[in-house]
C-alpha positions in Angstrom: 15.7 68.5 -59.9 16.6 65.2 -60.2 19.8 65.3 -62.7 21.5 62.7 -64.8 24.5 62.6 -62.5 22.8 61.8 -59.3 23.2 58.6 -57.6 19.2 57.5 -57.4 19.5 58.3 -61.3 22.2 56.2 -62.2 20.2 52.8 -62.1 19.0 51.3 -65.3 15.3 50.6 -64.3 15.1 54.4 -63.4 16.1 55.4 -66.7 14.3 53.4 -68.7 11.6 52.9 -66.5 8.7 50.5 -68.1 6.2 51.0 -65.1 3.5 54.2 -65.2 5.0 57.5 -63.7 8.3 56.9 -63.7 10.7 58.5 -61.4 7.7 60.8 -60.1 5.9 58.0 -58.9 8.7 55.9 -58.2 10.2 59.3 -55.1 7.1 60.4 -55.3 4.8 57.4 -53.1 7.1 58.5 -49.8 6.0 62.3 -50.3 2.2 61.1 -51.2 2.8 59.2 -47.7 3.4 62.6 -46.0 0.6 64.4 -47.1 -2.0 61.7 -46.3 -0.2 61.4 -42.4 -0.7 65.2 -42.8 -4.4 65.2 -43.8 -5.0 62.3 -41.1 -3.5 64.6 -38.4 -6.7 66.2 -37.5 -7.4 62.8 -35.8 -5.0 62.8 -32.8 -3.9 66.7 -32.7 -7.7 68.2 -32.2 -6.9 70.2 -35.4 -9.7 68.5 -37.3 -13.9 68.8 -36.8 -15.4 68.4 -33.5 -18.8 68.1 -34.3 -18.3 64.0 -34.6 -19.3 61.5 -32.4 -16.1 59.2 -33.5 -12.4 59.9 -34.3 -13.2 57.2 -36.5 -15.0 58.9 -39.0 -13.0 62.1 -38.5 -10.0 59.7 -40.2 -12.6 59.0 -42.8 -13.4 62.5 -43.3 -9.9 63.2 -44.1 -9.0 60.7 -46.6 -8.6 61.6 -50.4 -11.4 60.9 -51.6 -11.3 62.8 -55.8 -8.1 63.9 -57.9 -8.1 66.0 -60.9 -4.3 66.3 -62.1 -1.9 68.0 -65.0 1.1 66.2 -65.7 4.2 67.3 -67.7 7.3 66.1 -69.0 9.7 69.2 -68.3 13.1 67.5 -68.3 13.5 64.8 -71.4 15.3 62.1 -69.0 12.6 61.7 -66.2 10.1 60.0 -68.8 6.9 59.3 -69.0 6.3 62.6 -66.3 8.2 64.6 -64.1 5.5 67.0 -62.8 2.2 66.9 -61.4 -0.8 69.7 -60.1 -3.2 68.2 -58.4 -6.6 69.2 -57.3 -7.5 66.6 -54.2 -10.8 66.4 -52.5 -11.3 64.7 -49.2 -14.1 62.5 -48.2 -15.4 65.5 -46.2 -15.6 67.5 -48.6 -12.3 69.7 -48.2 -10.2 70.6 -51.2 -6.7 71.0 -51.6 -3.9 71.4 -53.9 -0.6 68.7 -54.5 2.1 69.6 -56.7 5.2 68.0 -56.8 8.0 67.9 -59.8 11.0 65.9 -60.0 12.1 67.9 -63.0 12.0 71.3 -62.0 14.7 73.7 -60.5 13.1 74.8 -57.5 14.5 72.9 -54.5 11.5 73.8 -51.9 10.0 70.7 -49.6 6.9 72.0 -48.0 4.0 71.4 -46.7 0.5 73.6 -45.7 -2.7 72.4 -44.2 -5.4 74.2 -42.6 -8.0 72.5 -40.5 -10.8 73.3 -38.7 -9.3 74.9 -35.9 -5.6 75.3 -36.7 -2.8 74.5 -39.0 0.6 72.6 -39.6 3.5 73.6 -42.2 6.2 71.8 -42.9 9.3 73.8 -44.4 12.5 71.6 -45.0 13.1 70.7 -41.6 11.1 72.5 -39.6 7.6 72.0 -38.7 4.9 74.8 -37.0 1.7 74.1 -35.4 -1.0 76.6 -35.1 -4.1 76.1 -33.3 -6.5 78.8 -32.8 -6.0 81.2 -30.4 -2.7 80.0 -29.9 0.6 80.9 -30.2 2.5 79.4 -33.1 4.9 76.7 -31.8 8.1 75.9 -33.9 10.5 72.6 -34.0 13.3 72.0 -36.1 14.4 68.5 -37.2 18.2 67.4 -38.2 17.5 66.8 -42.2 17.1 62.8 -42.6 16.3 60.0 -45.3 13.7 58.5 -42.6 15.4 55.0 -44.0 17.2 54.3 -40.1 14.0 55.4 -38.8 11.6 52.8 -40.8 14.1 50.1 -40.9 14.2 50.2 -37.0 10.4 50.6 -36.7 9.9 47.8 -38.9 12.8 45.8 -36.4 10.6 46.5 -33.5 7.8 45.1 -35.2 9.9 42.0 -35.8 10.7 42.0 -31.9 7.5 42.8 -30.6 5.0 41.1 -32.9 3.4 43.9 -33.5 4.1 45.7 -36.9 4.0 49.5 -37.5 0.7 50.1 -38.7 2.0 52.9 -40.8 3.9 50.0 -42.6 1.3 48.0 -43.6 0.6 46.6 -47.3 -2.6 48.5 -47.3 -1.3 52.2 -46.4 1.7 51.3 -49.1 -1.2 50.6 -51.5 -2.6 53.9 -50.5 0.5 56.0 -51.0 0.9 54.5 -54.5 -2.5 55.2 -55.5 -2.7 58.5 -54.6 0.3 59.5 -56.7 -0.7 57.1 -59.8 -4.4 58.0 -59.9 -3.3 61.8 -60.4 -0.1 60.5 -63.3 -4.1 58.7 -64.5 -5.9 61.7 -64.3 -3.1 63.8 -66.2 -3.1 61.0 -69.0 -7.0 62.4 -69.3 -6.6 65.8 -69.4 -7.7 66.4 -65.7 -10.9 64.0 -65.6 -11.9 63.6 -62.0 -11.1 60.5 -60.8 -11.9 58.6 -57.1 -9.4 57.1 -55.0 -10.4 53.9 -53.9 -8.2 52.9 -51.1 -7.7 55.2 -49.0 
């Protein structure tokens, strides 16, 4: 829960915010940017559908394509919302949940998705891969902001020339939208919306 003591609380634009979504959507783009890298995945780890001619439109496949979300306000100094339970569809056709509350007590970080032939879970700082008829395999990560990691990655675009694709104006458009069109679909009592670019 994000409390009134806290250091990413303490600024005056997060608590009055005057943009939609507040502190949900203002944390809540870099977690939307994890489960989109997560539903991409089946791309380049052969997790995904192999019945395509293309990894191309595997990708495609995989991108939100529908939302229908609740929202809440649980904790009076996160306005306008501090929770969100999403129902996502993909572009293929496979359906998912997203929930994800600033305001609430419970301090889990995790992540599920099943694939065609396997799955990936992401638990605080460990992350298992499971393809079928395999052996799960494990790795554990030193807990991190990611901030030294995408401010070098962004220098070594500088250097190179060539920046980090997953840095791009477009795939920050994309993590914004998927978070706001749900804090939209909330608003409407859990109309269907589409996602238009993912």
């Amino acid at each position: 829960m994000v409390g009134t003591d806290g250091k990413y609380y303490k600024t005056a634009w997060r608590q009055a915010p005057s943009y939609q979504g507040g502190f949900l959507l203002d944390g809540g783009v870099h977690f939307a940017a994890g489960a989109r890298m997560l539903l991409l995945l089946a791309t380049n780890a052969g997790l995904g559908r192999t019945d395509t001619s293309s990894s191309s439109s595997v990708r495609a496949d995989s991108r939100p394509a529908r939302v229908s979300a609740r929202t809440a306000l649980v904790r009076e100094h996160l306005p306008p919302v501090d929770s969100v339970a999403a129902l996502v569809t993909t572009r293929g056709g496979a359906t998912g949940t997203y929930q994800h509350s600033v305001g609430s007590t419970i301090s889990a970080y995790e992540f599920e998705v099943a694939y065609e032939h396997g799955s990936v879970r992401v638990r605080e700082g460990t992350v298992t891969v499971e393809l079928s008829g395999r052996k799960p395999v494990s790795r554990t990560f030193d807990r991190a902001s990611g901030v030294p990691e995408e401010v070098a990655a962004w220098a070594a675009g500088l250097r190179d020339g060539r920046p980090d694709p997953a840095q791009s104006p477009e795939e920050a458009l994309a993590d914004l939208e998927f978070i706001e069109k749900m804090i939209q679909s909330g608003e409407q009592d859990g109309k269907w919306l589409d996602y238009e670019f993912q």
